[in-house]
KEKE-3310 file (N, C-alpha, C; in steps of 0.2 Angstrom, whole numbers, plus 5000, padded with zeros to 4 digits):
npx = (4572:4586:4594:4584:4587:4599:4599:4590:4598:4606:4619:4629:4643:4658:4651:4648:4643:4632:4629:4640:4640:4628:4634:4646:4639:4631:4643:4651:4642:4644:4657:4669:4684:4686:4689:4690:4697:4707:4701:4690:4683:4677:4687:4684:4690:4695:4699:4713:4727:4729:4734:4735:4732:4729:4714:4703:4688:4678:4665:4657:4653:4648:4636:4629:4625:4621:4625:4622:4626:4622:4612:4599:4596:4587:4572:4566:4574:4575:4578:4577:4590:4604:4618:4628:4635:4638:4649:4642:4628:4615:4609:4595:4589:4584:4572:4560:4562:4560:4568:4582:4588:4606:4612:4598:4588:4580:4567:4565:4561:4567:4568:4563:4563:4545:4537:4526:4534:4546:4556:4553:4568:4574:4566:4570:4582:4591:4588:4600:4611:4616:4604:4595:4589:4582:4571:4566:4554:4557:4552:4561:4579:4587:4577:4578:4590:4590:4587:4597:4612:4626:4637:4631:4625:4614:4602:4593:4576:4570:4561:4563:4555:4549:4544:4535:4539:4550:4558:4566:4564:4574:4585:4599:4607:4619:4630:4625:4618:4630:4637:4627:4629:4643:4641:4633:4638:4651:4644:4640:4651:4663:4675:4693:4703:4712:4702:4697:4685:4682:4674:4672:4675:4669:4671:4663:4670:4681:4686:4693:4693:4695:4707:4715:4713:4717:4729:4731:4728:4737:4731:4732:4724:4709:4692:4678:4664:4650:4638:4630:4628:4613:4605:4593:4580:4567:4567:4582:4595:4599:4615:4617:4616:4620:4622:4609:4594:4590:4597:4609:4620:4635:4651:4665:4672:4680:4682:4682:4693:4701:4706:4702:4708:4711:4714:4708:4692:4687:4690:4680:4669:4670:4667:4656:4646:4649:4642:4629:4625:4619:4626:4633:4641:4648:4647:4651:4661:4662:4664:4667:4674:4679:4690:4698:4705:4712:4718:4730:4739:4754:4762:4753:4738:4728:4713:4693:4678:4661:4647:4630:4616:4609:4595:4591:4603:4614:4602:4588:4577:4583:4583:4584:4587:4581:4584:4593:4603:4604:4610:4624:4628:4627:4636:4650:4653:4654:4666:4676:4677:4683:4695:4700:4701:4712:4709:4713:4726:4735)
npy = (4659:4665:4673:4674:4656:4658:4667:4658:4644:4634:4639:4643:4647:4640:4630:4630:4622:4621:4632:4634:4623:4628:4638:4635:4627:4638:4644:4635:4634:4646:4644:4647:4645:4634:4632:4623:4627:4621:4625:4630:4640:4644:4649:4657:4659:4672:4675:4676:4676:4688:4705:4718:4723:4713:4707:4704:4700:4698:4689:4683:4667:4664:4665:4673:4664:4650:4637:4620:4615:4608:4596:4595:4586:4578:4582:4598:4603:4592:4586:4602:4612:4619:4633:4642:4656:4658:4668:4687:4687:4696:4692:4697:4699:4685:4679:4669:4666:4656:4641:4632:4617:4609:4598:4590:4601:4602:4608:4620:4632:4647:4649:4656:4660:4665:4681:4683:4676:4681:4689:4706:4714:4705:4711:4720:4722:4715:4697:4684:4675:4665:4660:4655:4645:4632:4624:4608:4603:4589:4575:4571:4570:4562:4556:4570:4568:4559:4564:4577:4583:4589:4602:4602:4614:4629:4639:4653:4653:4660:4663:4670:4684:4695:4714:4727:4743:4738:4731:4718:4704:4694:4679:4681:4692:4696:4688:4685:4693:4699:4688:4685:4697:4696:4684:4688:4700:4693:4686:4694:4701:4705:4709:4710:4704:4700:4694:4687:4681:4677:4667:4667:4659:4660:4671:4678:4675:4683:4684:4672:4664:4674:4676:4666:4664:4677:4675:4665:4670:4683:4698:4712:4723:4723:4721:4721:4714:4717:4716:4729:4738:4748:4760:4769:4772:4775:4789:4790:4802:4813:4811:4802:4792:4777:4771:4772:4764:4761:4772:4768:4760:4757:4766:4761:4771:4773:4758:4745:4738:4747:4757:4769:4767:4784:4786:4776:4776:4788:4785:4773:4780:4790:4784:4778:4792:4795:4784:4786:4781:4778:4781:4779:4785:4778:4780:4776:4770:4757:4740:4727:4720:4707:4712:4718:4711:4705:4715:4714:4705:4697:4710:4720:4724:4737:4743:4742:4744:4736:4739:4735:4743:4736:4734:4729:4720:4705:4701:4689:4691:4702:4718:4724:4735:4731:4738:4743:4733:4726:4739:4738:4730:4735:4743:4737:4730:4741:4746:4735:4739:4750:4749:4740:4748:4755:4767:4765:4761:4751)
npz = (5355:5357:5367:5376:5378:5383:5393:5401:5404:5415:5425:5434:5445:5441:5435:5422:5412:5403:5397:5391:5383:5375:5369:5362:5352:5343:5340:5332:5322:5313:5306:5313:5322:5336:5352:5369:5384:5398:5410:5406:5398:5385:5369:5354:5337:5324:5308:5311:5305:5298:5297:5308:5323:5341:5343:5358:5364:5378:5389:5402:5405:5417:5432:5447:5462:5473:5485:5489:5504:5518:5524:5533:5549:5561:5570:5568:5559:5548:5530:5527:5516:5521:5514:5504:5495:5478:5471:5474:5483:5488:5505:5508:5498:5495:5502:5503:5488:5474:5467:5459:5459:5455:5440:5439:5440:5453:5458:5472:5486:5495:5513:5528:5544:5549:5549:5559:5568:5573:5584:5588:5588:5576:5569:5564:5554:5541:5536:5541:5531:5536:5543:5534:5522:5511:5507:5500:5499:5506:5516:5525:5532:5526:5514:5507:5504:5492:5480:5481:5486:5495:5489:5478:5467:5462:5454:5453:5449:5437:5423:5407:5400:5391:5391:5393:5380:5375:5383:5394:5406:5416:5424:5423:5419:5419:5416:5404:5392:5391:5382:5374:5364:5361:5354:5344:5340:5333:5322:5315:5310:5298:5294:5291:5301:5315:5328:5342:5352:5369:5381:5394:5413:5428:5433:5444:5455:5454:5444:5436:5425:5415:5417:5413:5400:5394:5394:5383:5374:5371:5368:5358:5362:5371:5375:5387:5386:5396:5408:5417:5433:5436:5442:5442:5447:5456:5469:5466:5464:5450:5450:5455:5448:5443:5430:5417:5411:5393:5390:5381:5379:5392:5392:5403:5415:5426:5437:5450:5449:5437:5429:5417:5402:5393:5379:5373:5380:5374:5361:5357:5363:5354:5342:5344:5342:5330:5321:5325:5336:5353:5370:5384:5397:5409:5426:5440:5452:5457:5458:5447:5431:5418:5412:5424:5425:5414:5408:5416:5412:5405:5397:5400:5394:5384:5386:5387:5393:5388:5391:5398:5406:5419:5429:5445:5448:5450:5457:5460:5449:5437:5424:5407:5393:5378:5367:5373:5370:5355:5351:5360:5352:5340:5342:5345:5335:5326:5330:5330:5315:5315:5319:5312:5299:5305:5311:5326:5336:5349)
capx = (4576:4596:4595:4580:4589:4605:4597:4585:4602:4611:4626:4631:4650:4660:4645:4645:4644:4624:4632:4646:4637:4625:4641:4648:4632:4632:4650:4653:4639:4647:4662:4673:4690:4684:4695:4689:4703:4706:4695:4680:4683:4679:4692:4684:4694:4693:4705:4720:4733:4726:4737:4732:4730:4725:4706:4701:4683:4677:4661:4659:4646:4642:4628:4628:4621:4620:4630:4621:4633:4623:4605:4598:4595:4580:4564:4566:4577:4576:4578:4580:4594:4608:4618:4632:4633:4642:4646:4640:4622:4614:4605:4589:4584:4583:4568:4553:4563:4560:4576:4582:4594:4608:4609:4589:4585:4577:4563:4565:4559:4569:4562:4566:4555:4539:4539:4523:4537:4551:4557:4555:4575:4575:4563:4573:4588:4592:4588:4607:4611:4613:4597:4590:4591:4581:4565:4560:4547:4557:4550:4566:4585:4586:4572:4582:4597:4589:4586:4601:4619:4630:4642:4624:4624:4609:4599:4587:4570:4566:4561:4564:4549:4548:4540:4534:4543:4556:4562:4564:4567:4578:4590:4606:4608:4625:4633:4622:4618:4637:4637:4623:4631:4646:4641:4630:4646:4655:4641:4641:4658:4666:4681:4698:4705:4711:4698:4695:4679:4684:4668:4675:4670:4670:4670:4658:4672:4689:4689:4698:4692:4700:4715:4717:4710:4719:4737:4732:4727:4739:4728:4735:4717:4702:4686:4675:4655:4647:4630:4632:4624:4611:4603:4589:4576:4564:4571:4588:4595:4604:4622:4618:4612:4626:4619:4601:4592:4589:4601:4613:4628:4641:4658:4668:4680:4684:4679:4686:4699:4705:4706:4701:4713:4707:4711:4701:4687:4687:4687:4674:4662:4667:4666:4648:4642:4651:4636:4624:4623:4616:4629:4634:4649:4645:4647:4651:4667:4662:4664:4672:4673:4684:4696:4700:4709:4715:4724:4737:4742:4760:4768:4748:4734:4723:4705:4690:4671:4655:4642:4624:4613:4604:4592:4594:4608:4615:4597:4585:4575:4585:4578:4588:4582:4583:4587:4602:4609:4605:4613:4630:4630:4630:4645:4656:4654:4657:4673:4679:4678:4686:4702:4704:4700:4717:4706:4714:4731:4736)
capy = (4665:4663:4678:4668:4651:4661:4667:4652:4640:4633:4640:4648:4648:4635:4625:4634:4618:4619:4639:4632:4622:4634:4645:4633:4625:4644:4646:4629:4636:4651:4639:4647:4641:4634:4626:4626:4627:4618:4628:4627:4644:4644:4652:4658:4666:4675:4681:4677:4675:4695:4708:4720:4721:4706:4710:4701:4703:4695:4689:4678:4664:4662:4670:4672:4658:4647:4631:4616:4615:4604:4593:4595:4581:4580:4587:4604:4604:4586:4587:4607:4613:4627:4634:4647:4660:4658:4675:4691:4688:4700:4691:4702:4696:4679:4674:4666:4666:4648:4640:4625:4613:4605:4595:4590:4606:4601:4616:4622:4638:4650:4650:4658:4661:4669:4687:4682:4673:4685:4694:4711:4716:4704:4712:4728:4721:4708:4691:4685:4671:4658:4659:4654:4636:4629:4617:4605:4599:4582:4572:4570:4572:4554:4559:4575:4568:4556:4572:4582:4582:4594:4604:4604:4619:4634:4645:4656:4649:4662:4664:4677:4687:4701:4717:4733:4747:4734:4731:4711:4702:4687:4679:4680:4697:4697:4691:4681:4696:4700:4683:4687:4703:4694:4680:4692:4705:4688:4682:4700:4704:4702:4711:4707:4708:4695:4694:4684:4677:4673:4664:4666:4654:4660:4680:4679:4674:4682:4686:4667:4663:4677:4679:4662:4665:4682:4672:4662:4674:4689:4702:4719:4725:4718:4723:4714:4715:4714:4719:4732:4740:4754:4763:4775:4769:4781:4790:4792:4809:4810:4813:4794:4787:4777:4770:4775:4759:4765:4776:4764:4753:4761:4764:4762:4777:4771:4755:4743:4738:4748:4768:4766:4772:4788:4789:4770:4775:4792:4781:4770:4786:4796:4779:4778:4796:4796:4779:4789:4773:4780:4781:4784:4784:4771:4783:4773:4767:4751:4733:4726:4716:4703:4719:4721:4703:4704:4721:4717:4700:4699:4717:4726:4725:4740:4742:4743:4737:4742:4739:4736:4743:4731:4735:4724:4717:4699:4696:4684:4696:4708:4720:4728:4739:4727:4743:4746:4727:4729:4745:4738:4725:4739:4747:4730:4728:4747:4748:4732:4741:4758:4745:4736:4752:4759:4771:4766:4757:4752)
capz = (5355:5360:5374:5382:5380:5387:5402:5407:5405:5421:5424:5442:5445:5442:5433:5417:5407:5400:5395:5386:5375:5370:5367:5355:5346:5340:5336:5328:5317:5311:5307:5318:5325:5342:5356:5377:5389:5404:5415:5402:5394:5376:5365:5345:5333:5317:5305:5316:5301:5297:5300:5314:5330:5342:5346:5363:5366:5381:5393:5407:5406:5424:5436:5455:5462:5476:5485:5494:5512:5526:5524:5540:5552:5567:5569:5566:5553:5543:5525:5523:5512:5522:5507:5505:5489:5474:5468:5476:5483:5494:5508:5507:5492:5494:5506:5499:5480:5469:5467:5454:5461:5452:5435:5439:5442:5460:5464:5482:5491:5500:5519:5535:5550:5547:5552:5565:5575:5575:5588:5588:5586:5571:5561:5562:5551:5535:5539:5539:5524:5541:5547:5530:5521:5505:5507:5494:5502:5508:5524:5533:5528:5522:5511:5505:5500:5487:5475:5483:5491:5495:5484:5474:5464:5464:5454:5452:5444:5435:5417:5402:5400:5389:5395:5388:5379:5373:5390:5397:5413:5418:5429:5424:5412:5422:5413:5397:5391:5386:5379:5366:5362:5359:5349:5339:5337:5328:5318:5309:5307:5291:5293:5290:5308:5320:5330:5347:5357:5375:5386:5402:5418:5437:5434:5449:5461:5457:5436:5435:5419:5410:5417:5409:5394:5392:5394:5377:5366:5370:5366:5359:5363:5374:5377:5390:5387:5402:5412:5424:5439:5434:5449:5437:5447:5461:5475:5464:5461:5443:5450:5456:5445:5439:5422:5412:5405:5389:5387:5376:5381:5395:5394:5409:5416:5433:5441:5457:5446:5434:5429:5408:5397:5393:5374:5369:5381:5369:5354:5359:5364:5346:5337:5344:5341:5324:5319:5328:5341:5359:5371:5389:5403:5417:5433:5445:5455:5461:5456:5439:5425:5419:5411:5430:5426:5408:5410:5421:5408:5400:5396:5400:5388:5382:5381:5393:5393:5385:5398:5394:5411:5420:5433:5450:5445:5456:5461:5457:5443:5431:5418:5405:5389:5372:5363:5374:5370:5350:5351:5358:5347:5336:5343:5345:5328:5324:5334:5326:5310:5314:5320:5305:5295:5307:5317:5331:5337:5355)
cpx = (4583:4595:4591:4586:4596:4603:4595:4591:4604:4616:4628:4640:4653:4656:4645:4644:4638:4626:4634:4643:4633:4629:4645:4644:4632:4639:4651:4649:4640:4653:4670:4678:4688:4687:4691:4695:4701:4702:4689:4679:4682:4681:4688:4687:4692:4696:4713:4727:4732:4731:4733:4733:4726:4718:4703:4692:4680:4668:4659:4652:4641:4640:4629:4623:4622:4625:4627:4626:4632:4615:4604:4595:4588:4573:4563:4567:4578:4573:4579:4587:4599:4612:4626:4633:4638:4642:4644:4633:4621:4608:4597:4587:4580:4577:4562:4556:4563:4567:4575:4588:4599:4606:4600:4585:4578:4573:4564:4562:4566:4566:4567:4559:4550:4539:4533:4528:4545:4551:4556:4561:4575:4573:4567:4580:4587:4590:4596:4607:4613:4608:4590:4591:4584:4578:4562:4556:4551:4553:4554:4574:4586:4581:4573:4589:4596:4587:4593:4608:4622:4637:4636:4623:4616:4607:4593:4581:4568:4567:4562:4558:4552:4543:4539:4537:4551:4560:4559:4567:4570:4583:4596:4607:4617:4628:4629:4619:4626:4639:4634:4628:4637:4644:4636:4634:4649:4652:4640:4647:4662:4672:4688:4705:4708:4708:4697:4689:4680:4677:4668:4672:4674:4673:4668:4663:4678:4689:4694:4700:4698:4706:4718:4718:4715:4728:4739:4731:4734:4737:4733:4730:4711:4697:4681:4666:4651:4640:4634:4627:4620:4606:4598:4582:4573:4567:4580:4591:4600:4611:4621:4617:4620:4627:4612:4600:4588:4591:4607:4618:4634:4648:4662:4675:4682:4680:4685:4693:4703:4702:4706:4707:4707:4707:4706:4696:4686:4686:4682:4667:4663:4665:4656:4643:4644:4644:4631:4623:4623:4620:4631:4638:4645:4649:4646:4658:4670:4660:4667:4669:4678:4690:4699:4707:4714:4721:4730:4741:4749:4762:4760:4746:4729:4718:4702:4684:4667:4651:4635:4621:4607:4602:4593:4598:4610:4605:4593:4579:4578:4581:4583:4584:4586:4585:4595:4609:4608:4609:4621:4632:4634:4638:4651:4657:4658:4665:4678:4681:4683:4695:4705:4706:4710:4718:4707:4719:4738:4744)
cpy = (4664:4668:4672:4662:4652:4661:4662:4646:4639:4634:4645:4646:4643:4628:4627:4629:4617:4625:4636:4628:4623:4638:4639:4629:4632:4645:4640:4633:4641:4649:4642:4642:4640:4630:4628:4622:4621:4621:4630:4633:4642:4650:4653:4661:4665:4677:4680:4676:4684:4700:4713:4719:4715:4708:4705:4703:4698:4695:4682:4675:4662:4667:4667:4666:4657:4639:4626:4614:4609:4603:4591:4591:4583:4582:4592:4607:4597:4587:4595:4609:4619:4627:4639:4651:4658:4665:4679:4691:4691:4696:4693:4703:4691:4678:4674:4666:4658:4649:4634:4624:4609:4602:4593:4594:4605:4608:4615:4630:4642:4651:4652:4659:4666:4677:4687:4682:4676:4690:4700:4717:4712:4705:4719:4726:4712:4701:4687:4675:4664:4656:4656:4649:4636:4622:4614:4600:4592:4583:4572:4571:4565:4556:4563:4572:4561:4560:4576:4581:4588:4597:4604:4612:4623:4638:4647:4654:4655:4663:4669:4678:4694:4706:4723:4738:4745:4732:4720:4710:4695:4687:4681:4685:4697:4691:4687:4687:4698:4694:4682:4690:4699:4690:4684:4694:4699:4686:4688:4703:4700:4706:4708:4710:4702:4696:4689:4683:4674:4673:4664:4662:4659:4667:4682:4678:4676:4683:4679:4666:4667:4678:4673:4663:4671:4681:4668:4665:4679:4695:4707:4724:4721:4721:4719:4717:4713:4718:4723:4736:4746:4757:4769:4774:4775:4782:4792:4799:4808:4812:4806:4790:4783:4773:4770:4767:4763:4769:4775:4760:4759:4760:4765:4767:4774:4763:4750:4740:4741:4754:4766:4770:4779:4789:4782:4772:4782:4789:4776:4775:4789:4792:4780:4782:4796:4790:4780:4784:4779:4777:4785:4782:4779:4775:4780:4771:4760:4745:4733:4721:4714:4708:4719:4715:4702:4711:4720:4710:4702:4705:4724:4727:4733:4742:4745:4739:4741:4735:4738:4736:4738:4731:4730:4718:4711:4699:4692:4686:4701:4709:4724:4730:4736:4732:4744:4740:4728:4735:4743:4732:4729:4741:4744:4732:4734:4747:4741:4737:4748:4755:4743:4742:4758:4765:4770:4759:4757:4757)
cpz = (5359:5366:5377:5383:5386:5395:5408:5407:5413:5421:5430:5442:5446:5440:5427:5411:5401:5396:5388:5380:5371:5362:5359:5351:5342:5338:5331:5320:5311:5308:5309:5320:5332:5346:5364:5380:5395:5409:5413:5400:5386:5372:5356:5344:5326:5314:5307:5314:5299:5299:5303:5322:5333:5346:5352:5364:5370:5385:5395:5407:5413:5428:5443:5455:5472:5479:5490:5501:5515:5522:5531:5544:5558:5564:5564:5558:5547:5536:5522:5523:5517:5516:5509:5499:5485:5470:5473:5478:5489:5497:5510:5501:5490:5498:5501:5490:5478:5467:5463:5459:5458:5446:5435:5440:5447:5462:5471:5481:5495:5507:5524:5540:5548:5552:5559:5572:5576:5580:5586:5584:5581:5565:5559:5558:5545:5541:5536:5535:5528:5543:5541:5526:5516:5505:5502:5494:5504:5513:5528:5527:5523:5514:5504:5502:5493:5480:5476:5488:5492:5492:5477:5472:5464:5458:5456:5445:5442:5427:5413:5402:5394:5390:5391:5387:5380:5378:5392:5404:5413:5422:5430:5418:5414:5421:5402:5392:5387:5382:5374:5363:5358:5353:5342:5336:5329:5323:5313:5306:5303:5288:5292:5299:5312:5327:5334:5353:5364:5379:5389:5407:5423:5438:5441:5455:5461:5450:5434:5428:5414:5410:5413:5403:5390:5392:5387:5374:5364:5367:5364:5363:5366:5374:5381:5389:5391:5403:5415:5427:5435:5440:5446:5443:5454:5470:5473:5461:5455:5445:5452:5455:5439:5430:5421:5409:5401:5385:5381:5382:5386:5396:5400:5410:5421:5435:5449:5457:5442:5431:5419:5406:5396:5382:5369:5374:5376:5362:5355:5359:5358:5339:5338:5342:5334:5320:5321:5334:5349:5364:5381:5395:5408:5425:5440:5447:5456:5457:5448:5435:5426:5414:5416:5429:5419:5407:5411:5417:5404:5403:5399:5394:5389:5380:5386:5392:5392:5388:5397:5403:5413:5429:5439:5450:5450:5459:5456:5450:5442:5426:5415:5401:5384:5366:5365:5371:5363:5351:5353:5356:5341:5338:5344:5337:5323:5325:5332:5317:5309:5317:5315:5300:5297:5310:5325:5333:5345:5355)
residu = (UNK:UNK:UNK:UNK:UNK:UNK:UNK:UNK:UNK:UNK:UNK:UNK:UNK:UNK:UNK:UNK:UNK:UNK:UNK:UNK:UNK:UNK:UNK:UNK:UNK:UNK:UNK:UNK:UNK:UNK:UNK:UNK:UNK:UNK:UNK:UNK:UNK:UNK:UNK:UNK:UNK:UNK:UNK:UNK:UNK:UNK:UNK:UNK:UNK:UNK:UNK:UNK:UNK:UNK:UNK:UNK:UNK:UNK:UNK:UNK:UNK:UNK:UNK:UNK:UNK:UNK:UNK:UNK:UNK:UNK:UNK:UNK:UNK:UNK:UNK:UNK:UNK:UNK:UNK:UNK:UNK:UNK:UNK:UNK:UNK:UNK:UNK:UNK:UNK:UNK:UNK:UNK:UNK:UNK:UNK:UNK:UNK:UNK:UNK:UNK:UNK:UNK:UNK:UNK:UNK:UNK:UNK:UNK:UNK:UNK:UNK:UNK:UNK:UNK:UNK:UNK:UNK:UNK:UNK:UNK:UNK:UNK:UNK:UNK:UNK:UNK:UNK:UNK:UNK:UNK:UNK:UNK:UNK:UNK:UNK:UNK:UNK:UNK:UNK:UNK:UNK:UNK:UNK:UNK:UNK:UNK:UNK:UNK:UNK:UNK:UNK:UNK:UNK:UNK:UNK:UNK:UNK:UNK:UNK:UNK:UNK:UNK:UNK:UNK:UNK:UNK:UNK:UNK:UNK:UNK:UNK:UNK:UNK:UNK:UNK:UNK:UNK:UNK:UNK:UNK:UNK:UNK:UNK:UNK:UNK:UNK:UNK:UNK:UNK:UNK:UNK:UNK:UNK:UNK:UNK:UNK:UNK:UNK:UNK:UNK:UNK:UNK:UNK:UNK:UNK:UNK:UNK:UNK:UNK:UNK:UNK:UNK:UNK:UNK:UNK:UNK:UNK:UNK:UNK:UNK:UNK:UNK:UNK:UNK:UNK:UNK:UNK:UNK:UNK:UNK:UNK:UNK:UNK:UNK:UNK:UNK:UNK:UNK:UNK:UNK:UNK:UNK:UNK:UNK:UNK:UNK:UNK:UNK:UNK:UNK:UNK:UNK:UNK:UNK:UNK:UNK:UNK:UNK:UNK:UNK:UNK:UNK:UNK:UNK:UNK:UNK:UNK:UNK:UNK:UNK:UNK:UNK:UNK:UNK:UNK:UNK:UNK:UNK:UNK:UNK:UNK:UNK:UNK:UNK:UNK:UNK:UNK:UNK:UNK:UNK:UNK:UNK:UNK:UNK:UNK:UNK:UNK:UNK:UNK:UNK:UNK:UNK:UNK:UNK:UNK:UNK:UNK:UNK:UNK:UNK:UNK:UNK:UNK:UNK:UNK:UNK:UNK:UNK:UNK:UNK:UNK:UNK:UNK:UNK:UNK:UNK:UNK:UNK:UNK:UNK:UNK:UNK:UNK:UNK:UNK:UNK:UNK:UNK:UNK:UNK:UNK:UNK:UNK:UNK:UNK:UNK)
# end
């Protein structure tokens, strides 16, 4: 199944190389125009002699992670791993989480002091992302550096799982999950449009990827299909609940970059109800997409991002709803068609 393979792939920021050739083994297939940029972006297009507008559809191949720093010498410390995060990871997530390390996918542990041996004041707060370090069982640092070196890349060991009432689990839904969607969207559409596939790399640290990516193409229109935060979950009152699993694919009004257009996020939500496709605003302010980065390209491009919720987003287990990732397949696909059809022109 391509989502599993997507998500169980290694690909943390700045690594996205096992990604990308998922990403093109499936576009090659399709026979597609494929080219990857100097920065490891792959670039598909479709149509792109077509008159119309230029259709940018983007999603970022790499997933928070992890960065081998220091292999620690002595008694105490000989052969465990210190580390520092690639990406937004929250500290209070990580202890005791199974971890792969670099090309060999080196299993380790997350470890910190055992809470028997903690002071008092240290149980009352995070345990802070220096105090905790990555043991894969060497004997000594010597030991440790025959498996592992520093600048050694990180993930999360966890598998795809599918769970009940169409709902799955895995690592990296943020962003391989807009990666399906994407290469789904392309493998269906049979329109006459010029049509572009950007795979971005290093979203997780700065939107790098796309701004490259969105200086080749020249978008007249982009769309970025991302994961995003959903907060549905108990304890939450509905005015904070900033996206519903289940409820469809979100469009973005406001987030930490950029205020949506207000008449393509109205065509995007009347495209969706007119297909009857299940549909719903992404109420939240905070954090972005690579839109945040393709917007400000050239003369200012047009568009936004259709969002697929995803439950504990940045940590080591996410859960979205397989209905809501079909569903903005569907709506990619629609919203190509109501452009080509002239239903909508920046």
């Amino acid at each position: 199944m391509l989502l599993k393979e997507l998500t169980e792939a290694f690909g943390p920021t700045g690594f996205e190389d096992e990604v990308r050739g998922i990403v093109r083994r499936e576009l090659d297939a399709m026979g597609l125009s494929v080219r990857t940029d100097v920065l490891g972006n792959v670039i598909a297009s479709t149509g792109e002699h077509h008159p119309g507008p230029r259709v940018m559809l983007d999603a970022h191949m790499d997933e928070v992670g992890l960065m081998v720093t220091h292999i620690g010498e002595g008694r105490e410390e000989g052969g465990l791993l210190r580390f520092r995060p690639l990406g937004g990871v929250d500290p209070r997530v990580l202890v005791s989480k199974p971890v792969l390390i670099g090309e060999r996918r080196i299993p380790g542990v997350i470890g910190a002091k055992p809470v028997h041996l903690q002071q008092p004041s240290e149980r009352e707060k995070p345990i802070p992302m220096e105090k905790l370090y990555i043991d894969i069982g060497a004997r000594d640092a010597d030991d440790a550096r025959r498996h592992v070196k520093p600048g050694d890349p990180v993930v999360f060991a966890t598998a795809y799982q599918e769970l009940p009432h169409r709902m799955a689990k895995a690592k990296s839904f943020d962003d391989r999950v807009g990666c399906y969607i994407l290469l789904e969207a392309l493998r269906r559409w049979k329109g006459a449009l010029p049509v572009f596939g950007a795979f971005t790399v290093q979203e997780e640290i700065g939107l790098r990827g796309a701004h490259a990516a969105a200086y080749q193409i020249e978008p007249d229109i982009a769309i970025a299909l991302e994961g995003t935060v959903a907060h549905d979950v108990v304890g939450t009152p509905s005015h904070g609940q900033s996206t519903v699993v289940g409820k469809g694919p979100a469009i973005t009004v406001q987030d930490g970059q950029t205020v949506a257009n207000r008449r393509f996020a109205e065509f995007l939500w009347e495209t969706a109800k007119a297909r009857n496709i299940p549909v719903q605003w992404r109420r939240v302010k905070g954090g972005t997409n690579d839109f945040g980065a393709i917007h400000r390209v050239g003369k200012g491009v047009l568009g936004g991002a259709i969002s697929v919720p995803v439950r504990y987003i940045h940590a080591p287990t996410q859960v979205v709803s397989l209905d809501d990732v079909s569903h903005a397949i569907d709506l990619v696909v629609a919203v190509l068609d109501e452009i080509a059809k002239g239903g909508f022109r920046p």
